[in-house]
N, CA, C and O atoms as CSV, one atom per row, in Angstrom:
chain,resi,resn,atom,element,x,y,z
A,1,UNK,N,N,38.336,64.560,164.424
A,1,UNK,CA,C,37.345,63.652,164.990
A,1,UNK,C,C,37.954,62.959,166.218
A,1,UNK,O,O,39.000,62.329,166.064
A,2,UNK,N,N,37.322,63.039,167.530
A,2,UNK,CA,C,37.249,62.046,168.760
A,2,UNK,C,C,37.372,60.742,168.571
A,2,UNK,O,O,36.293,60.309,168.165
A,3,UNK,N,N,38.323,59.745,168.690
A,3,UNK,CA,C,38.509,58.729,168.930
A,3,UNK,C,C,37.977,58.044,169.903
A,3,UNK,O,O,38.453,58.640,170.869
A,4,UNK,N,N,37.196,57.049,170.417
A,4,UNK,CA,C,37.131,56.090,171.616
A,4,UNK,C,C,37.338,55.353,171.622
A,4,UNK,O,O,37.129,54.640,170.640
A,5,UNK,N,N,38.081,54.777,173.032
A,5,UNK,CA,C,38.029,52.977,172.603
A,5,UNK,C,C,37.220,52.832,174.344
A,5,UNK,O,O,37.216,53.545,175.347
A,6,UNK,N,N,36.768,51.849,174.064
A,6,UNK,CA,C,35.883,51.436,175.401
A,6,UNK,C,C,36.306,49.936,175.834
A,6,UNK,O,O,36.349,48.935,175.119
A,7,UNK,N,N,36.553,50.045,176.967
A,7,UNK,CA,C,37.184,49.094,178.193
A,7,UNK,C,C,36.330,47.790,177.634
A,7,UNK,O,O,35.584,47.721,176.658
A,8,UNK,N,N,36.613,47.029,178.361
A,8,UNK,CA,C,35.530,45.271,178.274
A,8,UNK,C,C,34.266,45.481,179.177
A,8,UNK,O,O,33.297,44.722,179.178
A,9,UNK,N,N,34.393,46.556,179.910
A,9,UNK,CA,C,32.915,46.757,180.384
A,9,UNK,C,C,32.016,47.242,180.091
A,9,UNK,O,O,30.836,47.166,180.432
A,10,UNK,N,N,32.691,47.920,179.252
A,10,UNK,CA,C,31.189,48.881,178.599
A,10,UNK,C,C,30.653,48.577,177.394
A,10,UNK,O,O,31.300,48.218,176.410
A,11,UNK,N,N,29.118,48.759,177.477
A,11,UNK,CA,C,28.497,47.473,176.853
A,11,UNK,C,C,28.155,48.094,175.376
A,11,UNK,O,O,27.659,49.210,175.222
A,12,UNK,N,N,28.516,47.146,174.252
A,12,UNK,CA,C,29.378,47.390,172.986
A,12,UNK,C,C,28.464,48.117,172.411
A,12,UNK,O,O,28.815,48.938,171.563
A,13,UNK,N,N,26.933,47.944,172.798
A,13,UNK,CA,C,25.923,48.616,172.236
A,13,UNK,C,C,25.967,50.168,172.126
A,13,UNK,O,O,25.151,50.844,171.498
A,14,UNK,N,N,27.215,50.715,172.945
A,14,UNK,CA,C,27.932,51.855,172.623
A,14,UNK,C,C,28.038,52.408,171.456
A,14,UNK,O,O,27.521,53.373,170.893
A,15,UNK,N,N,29.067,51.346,171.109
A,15,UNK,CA,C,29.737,51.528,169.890
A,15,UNK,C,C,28.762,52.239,168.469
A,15,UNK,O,O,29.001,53.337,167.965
A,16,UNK,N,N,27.805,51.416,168.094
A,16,UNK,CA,C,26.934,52.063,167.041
A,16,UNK,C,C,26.146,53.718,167.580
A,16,UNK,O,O,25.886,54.752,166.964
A,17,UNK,N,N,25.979,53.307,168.927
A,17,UNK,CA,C,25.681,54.568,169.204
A,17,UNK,C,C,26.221,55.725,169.247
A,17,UNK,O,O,25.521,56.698,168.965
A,18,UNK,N,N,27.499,55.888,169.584
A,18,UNK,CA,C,28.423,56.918,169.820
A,18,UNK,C,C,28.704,57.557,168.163
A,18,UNK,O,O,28.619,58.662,167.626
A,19,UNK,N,N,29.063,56.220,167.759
A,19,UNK,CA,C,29.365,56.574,165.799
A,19,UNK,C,C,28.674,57.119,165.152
A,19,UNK,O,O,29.148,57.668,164.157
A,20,UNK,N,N,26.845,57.242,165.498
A,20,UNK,CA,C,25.951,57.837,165.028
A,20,UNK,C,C,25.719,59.351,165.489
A,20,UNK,O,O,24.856,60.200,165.266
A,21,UNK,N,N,26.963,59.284,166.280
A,21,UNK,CA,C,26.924,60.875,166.796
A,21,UNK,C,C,28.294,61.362,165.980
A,21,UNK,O,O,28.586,62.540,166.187
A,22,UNK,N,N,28.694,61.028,165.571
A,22,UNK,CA,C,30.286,61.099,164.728
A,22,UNK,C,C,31.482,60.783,165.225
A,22,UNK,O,O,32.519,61.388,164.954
A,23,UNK,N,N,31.398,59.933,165.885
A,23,UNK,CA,C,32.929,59.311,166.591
A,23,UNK,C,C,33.299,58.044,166.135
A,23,UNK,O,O,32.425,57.221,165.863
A,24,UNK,N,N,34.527,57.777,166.015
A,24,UNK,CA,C,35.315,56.738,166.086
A,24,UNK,C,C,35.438,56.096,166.870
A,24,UNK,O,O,36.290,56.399,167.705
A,25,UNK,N,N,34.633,54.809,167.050
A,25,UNK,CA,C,34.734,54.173,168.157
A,25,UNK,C,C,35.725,52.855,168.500
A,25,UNK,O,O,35.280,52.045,167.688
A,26,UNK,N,N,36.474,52.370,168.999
A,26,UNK,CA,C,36.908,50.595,168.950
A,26,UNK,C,C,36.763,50.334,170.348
A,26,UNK,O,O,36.874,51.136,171.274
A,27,UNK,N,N,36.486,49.046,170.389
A,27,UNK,CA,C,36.097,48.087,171.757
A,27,UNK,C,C,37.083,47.476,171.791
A,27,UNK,O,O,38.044,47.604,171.032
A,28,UNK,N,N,36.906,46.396,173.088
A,28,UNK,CA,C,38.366,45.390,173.167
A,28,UNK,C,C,37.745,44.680,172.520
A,28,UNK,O,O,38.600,44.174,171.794
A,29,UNK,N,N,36.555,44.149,172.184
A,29,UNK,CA,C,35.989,42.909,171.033
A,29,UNK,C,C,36.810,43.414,169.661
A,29,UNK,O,O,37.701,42.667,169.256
A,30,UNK,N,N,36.602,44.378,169.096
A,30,UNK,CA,C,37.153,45.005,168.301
A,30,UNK,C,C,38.779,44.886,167.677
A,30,UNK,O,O,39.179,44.651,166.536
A,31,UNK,N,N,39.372,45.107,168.719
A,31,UNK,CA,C,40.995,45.037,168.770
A,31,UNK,C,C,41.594,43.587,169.372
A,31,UNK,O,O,42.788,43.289,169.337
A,32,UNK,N,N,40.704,42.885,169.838
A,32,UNK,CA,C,41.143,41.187,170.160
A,32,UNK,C,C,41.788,41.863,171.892
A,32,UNK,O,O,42.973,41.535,171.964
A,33,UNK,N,N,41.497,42.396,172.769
A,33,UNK,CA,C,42.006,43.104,173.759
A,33,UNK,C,C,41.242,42.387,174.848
A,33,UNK,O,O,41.429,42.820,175.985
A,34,UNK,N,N,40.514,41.490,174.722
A,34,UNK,CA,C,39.194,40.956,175.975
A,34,UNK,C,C,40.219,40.279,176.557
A,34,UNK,O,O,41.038,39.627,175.909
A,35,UNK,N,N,40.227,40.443,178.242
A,35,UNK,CA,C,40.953,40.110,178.879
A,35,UNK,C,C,42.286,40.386,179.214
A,35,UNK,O,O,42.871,39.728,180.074
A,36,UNK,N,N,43.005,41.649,178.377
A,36,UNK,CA,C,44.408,42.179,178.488
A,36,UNK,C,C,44.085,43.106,179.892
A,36,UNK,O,O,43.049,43.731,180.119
A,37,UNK,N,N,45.007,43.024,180.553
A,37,UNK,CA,C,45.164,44.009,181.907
A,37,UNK,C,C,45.040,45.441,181.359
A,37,UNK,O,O,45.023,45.852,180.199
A,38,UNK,N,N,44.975,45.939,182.284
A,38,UNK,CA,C,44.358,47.494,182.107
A,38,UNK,C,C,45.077,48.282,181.944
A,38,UNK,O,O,44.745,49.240,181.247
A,39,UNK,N,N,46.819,48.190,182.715
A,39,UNK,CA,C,47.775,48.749,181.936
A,39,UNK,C,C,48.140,48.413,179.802
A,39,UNK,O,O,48.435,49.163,178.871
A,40,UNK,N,N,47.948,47.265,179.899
A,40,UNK,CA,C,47.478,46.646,177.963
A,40,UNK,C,C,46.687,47.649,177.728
A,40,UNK,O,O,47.221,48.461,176.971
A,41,UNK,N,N,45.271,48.036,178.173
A,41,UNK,CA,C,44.593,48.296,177.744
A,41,UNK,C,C,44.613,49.873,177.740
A,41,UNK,O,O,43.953,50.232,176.765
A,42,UNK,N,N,45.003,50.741,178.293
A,42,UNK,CA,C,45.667,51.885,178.503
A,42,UNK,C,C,46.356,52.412,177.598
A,42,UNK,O,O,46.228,53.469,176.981
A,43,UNK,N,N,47.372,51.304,177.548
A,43,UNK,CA,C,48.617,51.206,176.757
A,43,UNK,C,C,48.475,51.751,175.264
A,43,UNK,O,O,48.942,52.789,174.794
A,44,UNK,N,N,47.382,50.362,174.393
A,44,UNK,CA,C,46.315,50.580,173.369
A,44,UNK,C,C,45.871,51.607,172.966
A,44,UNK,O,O,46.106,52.274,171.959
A,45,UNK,N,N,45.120,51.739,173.902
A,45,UNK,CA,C,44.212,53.480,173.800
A,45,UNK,C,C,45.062,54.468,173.479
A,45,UNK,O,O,44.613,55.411,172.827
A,46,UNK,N,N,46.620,54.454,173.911
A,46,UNK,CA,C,47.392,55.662,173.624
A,46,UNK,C,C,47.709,55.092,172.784
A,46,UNK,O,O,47.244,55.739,171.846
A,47,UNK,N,N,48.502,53.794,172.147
A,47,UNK,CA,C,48.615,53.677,170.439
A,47,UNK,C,C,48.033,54.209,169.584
A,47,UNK,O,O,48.588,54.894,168.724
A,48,UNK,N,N,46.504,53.952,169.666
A,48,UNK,CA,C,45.501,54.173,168.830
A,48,UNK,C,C,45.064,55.467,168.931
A,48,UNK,O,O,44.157,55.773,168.157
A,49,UNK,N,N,45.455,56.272,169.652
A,49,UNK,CA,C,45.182,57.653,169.945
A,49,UNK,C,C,43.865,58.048,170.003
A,49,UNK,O,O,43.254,58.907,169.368
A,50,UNK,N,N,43.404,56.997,171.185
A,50,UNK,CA,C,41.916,57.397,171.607
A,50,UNK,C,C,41.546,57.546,172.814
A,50,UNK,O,O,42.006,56.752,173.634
A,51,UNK,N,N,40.604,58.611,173.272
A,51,UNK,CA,C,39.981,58.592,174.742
A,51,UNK,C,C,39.591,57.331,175.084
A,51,UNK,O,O,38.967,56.556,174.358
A,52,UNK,N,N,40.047,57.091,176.442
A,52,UNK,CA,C,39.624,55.974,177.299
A,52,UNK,C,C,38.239,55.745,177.534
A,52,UNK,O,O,37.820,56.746,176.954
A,53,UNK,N,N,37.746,55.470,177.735
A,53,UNK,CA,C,36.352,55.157,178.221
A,53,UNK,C,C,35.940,53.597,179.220
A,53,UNK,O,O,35.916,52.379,179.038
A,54,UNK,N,N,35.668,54.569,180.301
A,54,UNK,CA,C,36.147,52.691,181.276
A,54,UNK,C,C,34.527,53.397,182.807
A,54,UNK,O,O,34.111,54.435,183.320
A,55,UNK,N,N,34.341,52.269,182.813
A,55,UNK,CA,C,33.664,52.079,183.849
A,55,UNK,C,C,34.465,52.068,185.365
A,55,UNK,O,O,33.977,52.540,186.392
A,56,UNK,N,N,35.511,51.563,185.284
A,56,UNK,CA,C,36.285,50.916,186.436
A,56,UNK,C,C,37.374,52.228,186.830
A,56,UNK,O,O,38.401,52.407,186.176
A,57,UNK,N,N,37.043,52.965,187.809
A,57,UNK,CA,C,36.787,54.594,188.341
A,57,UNK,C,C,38.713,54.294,189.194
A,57,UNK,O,O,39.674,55.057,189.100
A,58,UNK,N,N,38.659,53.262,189.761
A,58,UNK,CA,C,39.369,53.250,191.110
A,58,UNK,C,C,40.940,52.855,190.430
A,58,UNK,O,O,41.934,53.434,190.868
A,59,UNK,N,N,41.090,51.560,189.048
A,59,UNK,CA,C,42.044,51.542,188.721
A,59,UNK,C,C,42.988,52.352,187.614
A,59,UNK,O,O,44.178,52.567,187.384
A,60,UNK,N,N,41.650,52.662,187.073
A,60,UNK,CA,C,42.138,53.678,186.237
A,60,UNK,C,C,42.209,55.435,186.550
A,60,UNK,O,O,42.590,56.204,185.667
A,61,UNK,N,N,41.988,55.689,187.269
A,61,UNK,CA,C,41.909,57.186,188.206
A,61,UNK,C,C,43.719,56.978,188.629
A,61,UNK,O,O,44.385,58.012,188.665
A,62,UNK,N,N,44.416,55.637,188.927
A,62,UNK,CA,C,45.418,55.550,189.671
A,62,UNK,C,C,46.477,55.265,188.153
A,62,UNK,O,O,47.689,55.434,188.286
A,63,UNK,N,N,45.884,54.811,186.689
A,63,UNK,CA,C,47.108,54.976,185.785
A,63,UNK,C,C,46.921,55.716,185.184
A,63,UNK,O,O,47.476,55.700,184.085
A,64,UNK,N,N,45.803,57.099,185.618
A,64,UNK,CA,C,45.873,58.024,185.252
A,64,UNK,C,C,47.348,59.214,185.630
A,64,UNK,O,O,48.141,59.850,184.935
A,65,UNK,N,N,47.150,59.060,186.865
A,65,UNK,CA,C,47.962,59.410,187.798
A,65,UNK,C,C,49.576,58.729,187.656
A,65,UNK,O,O,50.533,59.278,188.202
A,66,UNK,N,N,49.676,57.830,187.081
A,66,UNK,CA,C,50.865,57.305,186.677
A,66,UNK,C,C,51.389,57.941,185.405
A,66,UNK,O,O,52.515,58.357,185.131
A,67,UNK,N,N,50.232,57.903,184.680
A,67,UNK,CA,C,50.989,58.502,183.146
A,67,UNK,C,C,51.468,59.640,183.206
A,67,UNK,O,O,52.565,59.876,182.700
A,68,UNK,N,N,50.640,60.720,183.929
A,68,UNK,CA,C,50.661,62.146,184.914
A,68,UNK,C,C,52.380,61.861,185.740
A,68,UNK,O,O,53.413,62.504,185.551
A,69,UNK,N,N,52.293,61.429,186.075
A,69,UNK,CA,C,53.713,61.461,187.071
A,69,UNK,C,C,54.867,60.772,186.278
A,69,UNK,O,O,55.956,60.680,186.845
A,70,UNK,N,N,54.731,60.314,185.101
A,70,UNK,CA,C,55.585,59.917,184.751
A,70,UNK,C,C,55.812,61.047,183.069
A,70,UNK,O,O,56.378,60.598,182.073
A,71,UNK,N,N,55.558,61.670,183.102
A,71,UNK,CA,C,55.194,62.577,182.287
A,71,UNK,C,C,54.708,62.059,180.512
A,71,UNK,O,O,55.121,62.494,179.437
A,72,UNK,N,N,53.682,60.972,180.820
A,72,UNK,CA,C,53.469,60.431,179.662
A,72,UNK,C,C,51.918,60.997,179.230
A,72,UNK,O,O,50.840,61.016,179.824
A,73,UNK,N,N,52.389,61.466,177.834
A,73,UNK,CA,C,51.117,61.718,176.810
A,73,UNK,C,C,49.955,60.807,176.375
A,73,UNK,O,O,50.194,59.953,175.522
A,74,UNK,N,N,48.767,60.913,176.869
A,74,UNK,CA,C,47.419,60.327,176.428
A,74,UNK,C,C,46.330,61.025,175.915
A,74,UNK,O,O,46.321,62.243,176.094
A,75,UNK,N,N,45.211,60.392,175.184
A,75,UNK,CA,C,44.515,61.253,174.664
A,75,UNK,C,C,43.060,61.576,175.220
A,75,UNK,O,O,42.022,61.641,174.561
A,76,UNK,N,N,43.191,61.723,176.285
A,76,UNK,CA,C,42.495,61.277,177.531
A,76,UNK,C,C,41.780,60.373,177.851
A,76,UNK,O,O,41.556,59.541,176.973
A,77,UNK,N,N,41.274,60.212,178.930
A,77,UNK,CA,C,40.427,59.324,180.048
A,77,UNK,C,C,38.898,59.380,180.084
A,77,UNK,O,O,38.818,60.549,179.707
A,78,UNK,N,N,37.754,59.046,180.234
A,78,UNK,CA,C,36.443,59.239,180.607
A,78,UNK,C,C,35.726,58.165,181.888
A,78,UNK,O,O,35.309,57.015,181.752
A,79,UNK,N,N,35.756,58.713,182.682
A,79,UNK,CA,C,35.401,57.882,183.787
A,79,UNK,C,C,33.891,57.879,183.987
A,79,UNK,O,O,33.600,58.892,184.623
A,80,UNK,N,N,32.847,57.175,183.713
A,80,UNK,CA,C,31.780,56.815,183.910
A,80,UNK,C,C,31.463,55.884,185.224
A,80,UNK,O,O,32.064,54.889,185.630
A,81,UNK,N,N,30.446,56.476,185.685
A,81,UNK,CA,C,29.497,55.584,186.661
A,81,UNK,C,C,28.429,54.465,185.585
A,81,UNK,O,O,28.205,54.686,184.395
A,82,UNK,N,N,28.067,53.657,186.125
A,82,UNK,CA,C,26.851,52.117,185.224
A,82,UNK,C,C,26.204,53.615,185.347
A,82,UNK,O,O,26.293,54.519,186.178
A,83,UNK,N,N,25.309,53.380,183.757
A,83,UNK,CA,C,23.840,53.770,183.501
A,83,UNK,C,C,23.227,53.179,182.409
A,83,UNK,O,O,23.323,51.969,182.200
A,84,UNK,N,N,22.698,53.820,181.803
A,84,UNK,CA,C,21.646,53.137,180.514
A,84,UNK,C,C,22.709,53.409,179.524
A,84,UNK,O,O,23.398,54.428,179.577
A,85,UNK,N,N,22.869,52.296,178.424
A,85,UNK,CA,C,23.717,52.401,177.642
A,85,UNK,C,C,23.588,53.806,176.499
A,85,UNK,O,O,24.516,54.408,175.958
A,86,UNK,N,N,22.207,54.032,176.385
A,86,UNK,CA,C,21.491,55.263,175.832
A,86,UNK,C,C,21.928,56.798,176.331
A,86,UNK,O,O,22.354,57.824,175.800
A,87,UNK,N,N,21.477,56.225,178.005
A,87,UNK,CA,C,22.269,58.009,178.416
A,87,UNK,C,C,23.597,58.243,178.693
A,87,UNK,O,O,24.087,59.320,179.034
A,88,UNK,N,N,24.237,57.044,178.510
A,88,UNK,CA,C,26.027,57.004,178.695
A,88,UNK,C,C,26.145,57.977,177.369
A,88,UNK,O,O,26.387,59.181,177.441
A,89,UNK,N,N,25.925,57.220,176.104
A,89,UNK,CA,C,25.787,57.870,174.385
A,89,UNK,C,C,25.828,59.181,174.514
A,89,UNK,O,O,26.806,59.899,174.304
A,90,UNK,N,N,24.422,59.604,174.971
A,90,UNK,CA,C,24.072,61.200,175.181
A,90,UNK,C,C,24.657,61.582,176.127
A,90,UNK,O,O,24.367,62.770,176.271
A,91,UNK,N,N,25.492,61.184,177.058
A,91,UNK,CA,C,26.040,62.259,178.055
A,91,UNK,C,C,28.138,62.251,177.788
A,91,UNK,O,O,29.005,62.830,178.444
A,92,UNK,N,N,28.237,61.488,176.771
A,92,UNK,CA,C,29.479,61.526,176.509
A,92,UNK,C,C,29.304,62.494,175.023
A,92,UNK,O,O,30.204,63.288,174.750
A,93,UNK,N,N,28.218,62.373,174.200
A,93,UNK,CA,C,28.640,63.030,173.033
A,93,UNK,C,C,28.407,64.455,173.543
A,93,UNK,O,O,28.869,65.393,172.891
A,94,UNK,N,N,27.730,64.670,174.651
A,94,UNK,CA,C,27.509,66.136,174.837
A,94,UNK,C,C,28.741,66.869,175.555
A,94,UNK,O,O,28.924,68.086,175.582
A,95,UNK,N,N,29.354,66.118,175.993
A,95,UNK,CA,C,30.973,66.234,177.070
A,95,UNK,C,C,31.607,66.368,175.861
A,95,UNK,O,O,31.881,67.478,175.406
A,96,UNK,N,N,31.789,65.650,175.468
A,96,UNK,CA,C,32.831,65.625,174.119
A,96,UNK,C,C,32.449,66.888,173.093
A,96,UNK,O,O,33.285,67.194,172.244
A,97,UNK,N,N,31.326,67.541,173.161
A,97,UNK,CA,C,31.166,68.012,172.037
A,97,UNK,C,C,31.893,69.624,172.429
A,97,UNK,O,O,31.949,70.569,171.643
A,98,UNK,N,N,32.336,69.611,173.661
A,98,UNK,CA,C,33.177,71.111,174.060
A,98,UNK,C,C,34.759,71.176,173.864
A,98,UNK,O,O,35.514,72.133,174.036
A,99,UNK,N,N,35.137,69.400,173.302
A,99,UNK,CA,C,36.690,69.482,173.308
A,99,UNK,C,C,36.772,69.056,171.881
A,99,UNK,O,O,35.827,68.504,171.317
A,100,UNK,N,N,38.016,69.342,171.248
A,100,UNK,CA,C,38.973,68.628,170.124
A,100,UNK,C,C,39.811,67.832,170.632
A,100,UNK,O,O,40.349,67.817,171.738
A,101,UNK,N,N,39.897,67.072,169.616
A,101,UNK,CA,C,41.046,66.198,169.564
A,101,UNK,C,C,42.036,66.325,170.407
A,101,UNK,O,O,42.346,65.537,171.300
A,102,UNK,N,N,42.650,67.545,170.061
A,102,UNK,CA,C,43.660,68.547,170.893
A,102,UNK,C,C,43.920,68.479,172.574
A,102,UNK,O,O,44.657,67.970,173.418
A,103,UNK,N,N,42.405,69.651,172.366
A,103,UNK,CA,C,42.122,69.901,173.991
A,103,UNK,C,C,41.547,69.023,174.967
A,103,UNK,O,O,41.376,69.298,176.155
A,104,UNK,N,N,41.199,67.714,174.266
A,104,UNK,CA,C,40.858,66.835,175.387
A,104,UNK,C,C,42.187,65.747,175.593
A,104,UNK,O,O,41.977,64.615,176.029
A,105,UNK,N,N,43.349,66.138,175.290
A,105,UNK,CA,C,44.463,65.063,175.202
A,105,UNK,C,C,45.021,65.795,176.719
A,105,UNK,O,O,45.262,66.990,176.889
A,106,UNK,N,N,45.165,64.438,177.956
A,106,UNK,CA,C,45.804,64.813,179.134
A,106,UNK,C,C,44.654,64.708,180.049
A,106,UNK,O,O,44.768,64.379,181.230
A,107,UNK,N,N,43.293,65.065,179.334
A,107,UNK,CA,C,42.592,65.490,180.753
A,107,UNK,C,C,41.875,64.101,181.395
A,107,UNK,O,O,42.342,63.036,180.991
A,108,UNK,N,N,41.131,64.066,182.050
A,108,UNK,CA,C,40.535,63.318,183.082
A,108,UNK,C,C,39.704,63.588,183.163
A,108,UNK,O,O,39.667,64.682,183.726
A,109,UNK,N,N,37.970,62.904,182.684
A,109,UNK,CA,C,36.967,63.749,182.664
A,109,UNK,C,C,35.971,62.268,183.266
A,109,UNK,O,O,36.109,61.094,182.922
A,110,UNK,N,N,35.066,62.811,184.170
A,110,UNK,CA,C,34.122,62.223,185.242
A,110,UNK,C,C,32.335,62.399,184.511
A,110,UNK,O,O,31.702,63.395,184.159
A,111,UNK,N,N,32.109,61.419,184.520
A,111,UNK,CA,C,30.354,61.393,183.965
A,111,UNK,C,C,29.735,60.494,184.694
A,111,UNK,O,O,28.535,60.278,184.521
């Protein structure tokens, strides 16, 4: 099963949604994380061994690229543009539904 954890921006109403598709979801409400910097929050996500999920394209595209150059293991990234919290749901469980656990660890994926 796909792990997520979702940034402080993305709006929590996610959470029940994504789970009803079969994922594991945690928020920063969730983990007490509201307000930790984004390297914290990064950081987390690879503890917890879950895909990223972040709205915020520009800082995290760049510790993507850090973990990458520094040859550090994550369980990947999901970079979203704002939309309806509904078609975020449906357009991540349908992305997700081509990888495992496995094969989505490392990558960098754009929605």
């Amino acid at each position: 099963m796909i792990s997520i954890y979702c940034d402080e921006d993305i709006d929590i109403l996610i959470k029940p949604l994504l789970e009803a598709k079969g994922f594991k979801v945690l928020t920063t409400l969730d983990e007490k994380m509201l307000e930790a910097s984004d390297t914290q929050q990064m950081n987390h996500a690879i503890k917890k061994g879950c895909v990223f999920l972040t709205h915020n394209r520009i800082h995290f595209e760049q510790l993507y690229l850090n973990l990458i150059n520094e040859g550090k293991n994550h369980s990947g990234v999901i970079l979203s543009t704002r939309r309806n919290v509904y078609e975020l749901a449906k357009r991540i469980s349908r992305v997700l539904s081509g990888y495992t656990k496995e094969s989505v660890k490392n990558q960098l994926l754009y929605l």
